[in-house]
Structure formats: C-alpha cells, structure tokens
C-alpha positions, 0 to 999 in steps of 0.5 A: 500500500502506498505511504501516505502523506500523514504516514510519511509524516507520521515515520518521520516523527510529526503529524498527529494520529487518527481522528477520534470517530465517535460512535453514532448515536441519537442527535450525533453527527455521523462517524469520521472517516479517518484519512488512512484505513483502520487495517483489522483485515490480515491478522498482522501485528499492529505495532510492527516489528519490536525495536530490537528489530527495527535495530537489527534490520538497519544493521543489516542493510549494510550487509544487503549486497551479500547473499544472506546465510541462514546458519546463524538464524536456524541455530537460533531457532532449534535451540529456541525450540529445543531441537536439532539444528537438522530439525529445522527449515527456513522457509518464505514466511509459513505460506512456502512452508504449505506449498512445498508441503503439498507439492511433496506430498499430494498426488492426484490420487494422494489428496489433501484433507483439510477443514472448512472454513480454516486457513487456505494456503495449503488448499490452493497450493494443492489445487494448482497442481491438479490435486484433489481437495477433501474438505471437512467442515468444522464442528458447531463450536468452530473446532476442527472435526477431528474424528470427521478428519481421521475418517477421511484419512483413507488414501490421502497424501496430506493432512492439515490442521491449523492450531488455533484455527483460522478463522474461528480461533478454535484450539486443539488440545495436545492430547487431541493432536497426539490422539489424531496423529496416533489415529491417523497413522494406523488408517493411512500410514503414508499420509503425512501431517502438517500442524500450522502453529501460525499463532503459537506464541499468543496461546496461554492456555494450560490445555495447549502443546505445540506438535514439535514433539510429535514431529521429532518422533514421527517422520509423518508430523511437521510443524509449520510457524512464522514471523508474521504474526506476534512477532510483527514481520509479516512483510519480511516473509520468513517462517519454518518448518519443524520435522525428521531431517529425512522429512524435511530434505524431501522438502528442500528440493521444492523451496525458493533457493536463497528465499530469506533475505538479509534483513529477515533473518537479522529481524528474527534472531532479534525478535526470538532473542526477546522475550519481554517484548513477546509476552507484552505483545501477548497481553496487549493482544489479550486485552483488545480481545477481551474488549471486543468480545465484551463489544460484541457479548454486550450487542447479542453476537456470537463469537467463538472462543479464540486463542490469537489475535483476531475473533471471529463474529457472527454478523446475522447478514450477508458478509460481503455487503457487511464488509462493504460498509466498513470499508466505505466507512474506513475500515477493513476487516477479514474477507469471506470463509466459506460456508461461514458467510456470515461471519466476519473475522476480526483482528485485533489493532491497537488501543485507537483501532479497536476504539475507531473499528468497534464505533464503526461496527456499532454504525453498521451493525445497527444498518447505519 
C-alpha cells in the first residue's frame, strides 16, 4: 500500500494520529472517516516489528549486497525450540512452508484433507497442481472435526490442521493432536501431517502443546510457524518448518533457493532473542480481545472462543455487503470463509483501532 502523506509524516516523527470517530448515536453527527484505513483485515501485528528489530534490520542493510546465510538464524531457532539444528527449515514466511508441503506430498490420487472454513494456503497450493481437495467442515463450536478428519484419512497424501484455527480461533488440545496423529497413522500410514502453529506464541492456555514433539518422533508430523504474526514481520516473509531431517530434505528440493533475505533473518534472531517484548505483545493482544468480545457479548453476537489475535463474529447478514460498509466507512476487516458467510473475522489493532473499528461496527451493525 502506498505511504501516505500523514504516514510519511507520521515515520518521520510529526503529524498527529487518527481522528477520534465517535460512535453514532441519537442527535450525533455521523462517524469520521479517518484519512488512512483502520487495517483489522490480515491478522498482522499492529505495532510492527519490536525495536530490537527495527535495530537489527538497519544493521543489516549494510550487509544487503551479500547473499544472506541462514546458519546463524536456524541455530537460533532449534535451540529456541529445543531441537536439532537438522530439525529445522527456513522457509518464505509459513505460506512456502504449505506449498512445498503439498507439492511433496499430494498426488492426484494422494489428496489433501483439510477443514472448512480454516486457513487456505495449503488448499490452493494443492489445487494448482491438479490435486484433489477433501474438505471437512468444522464442528458447531468452530473446532476442527477431528474424528470427521481421521475418517477421511483413507488414501490421502496430506493432512492439515491449523492450531488455533483460522478463522474461528478454535484450539486443539495436545492430547487431541497426539490422539489424531496416533489415529491417523494406523488408517493411512503414508499420509503425512502438517500442524500450522501460525499463532503459537499468543496461546496461554494450560490445555495447549505445540506438535514439535510429535514431529521429532514421527517422520509423518511437521510443524509449520512464522514471523508474521506476534512477532510483527509479516512483510519480511520468513517462517519454518519443524520435522525428521529425512522429512524435511524431501522438502528442500521444492523451496525458493536463497528465499530469506538479509534483513529477515537479522529481524528474527532479534525478535526470538526477546522475550519481554513477546509476552507484552501477548497481553496487549489479550486485552483488545477481551474488549471486543465484551463489544460484541454486550450487542447479542456470537463469537467463538479464540486463542490469537483476531475473533471471529457472527454478523446475522450477508458478509460481503457487511464488509462493504466498513470499508466505505474506513475500515477493513477479514474477507469471506466459506460456508461461514456470515461471519466476519476480526483482528485485533491497537488501543485507537479497536476504539475507531468497534464505533464503526456499532454504525453498521445497527444498518447505519
């Protein structure tokens, strides 16, 4: 998106921030546009890379003339991780991850079995290259159907769990991940397993176990993660995988060679090196989540219990008309997951943004 003038400004120090948007009521004036869009859209981290990024990635420009080096960045990782060195590897952000993940390990007689609504790299990847797709749609409280899934198990080359899911922010319990991949390998022992970890670091909850262990034991498991998300380097594209060394070299073959640039990997070792600012960017997270569930609790929306940094609301009305009048009033939010047309899914900004983006909700949910 192009920078602009009040966001050059803004980089440079000066300007003021948004306009307050008053929520409309009897006897106000309709709400004020604000003169840049409020972005509740892609699920990215609002407050940007962590000054010790920033640090880290200026540093690294002079070093943009070389081909980047991604041994420093992937020791960093295993041992933040407590694996091997040869457990890791480094893709362009987890998007590459999914596509050498279908590309290896889907045929047109291997399909991919995957839930619906949930995050649909994975999915489209496999359909570019002519393989079949099996859907499973996802059980009344938004989780995934993990019986629904073993069961379409048979003959498949790739499974995909995404752990919260994205969209409804639904959580698998370690013990229902374990359980699964158990279940799995005694109906399709070929099939292999993909856990998306995207929104790993904003979890707390008690009942929540990453796959990593499941994936060192099995040559059937990969966990796949990002930089994106809590960490703030969504446009730095860098992400990785987690699995057996024989697993992973099966991927390599398929990756961008040289994908991770320079700046990226300075940005990541900086951020892993952080864990301050992980767990304060974990309760801002939190508490614009609380206040937009008591937002919608307090109107009569339902909303899925969720455990990242977006929710997901019922609307009661047709989604892309919905996400039309926020957009015209200045604010974007997720785009349709079907079947769930009508649900939108929200992420969570800033103090002002959720402040700006909940007023302009009531507007339009009250068919202002």
């Amino acid at each position: 998106m192009p920078l602009s003038r009040r966001g050059f400004c803004q980089l440079l120090g000066v300007g003021a921030g948004l306009p307050l948007i008053a929520s409309r009521r009897e006897g106000r004036a309709p709400l004020q546009l604000p003169e840049s869009p409020i972005r509740l859209d892609s699920n990215e981290n609002p407050y940007g890379p962590s000054p010790a990024a920033r640090t880290a990635m200026a540093s690294a420009l002079a070093d943009g003339g070389r081909y980047p080096s991604t041994g420093a960045l992937i020791a960093t990782i295993a041992a933040a991780n407590g694996v091997a060195e040869s457990n890791v590897l480094v893709t362009v952000g987890a998007t590459e991850g999914l596509a050498i993940s279908a590309r290896t390990f889907t045929r047109p007689d291997a399909p991919l079995v995957t839930a619906a609504p949930t995050y649909g790299a994975i999915a489209t990847a496999t359909e570019l290259l002519g393989h079949p797709v099996r859907r499973v749609p996802v059980a009344g409280d938004g989780a995934l159907d993990l019986a629904a899934m073993a069961d379409q198990a048979r003959g498949a080359g790739l499974l995909y769990l995404c752990n919260p899911n994205n969209p409804t922010g639904a959580l698998i319990t370690g013990d229902a991940v374990r359980d699964f991949v158990s279940q799995v390998e005694s109906i399709s022992p070929t099939a292999t397993i993909v856990v998306g970890e995207a929104y790993h670091e904003y979890i707390d909850a008690p009942e929540y176990r990453s796959a990593v262990s499941l994936a060192l034991q099995s040559p059937r498991v990969l966990v796949n993660r990002t930089f994106s998300k809590l960490y703030g380097l969504a446009g730095l594209r860098l992400g990785y995988l987690i699995g057996q060394e024989p697993t992973l070299k099966r991927l390599a073959v398929h990756r961008v060679p040289l994908g991770a640039n320079n700046v990226a990997i300075a940005a990541a070792m900086a951020v892993l090196a952080d864990e301050p600012e992980r767990l304060r960017q974990r309760a801002l997270n939190t508490a614009g989540r609380k206040e937009a569930e008591r937002f919608f609790a307090a109107r009569g929306r339902r909303f899925y219990p969720a455990h990242a940094n977006y929710l997901f609301v019922e609307i009661k009305r047709d989604l892309t008309s919905f996400r039309a009048a926020c957009e015209a009033r200045g604010l974007l939010i997720g785009r349709l997951y079907p079947p769930a047309d009508t649900w939108a899914r929200i992420t969570i900004g800033t103090p002002d943004e959720m402040r700006h983006g909940l007023a302009i909700f009531e507007e339009v949910l009250r068919g202002g």
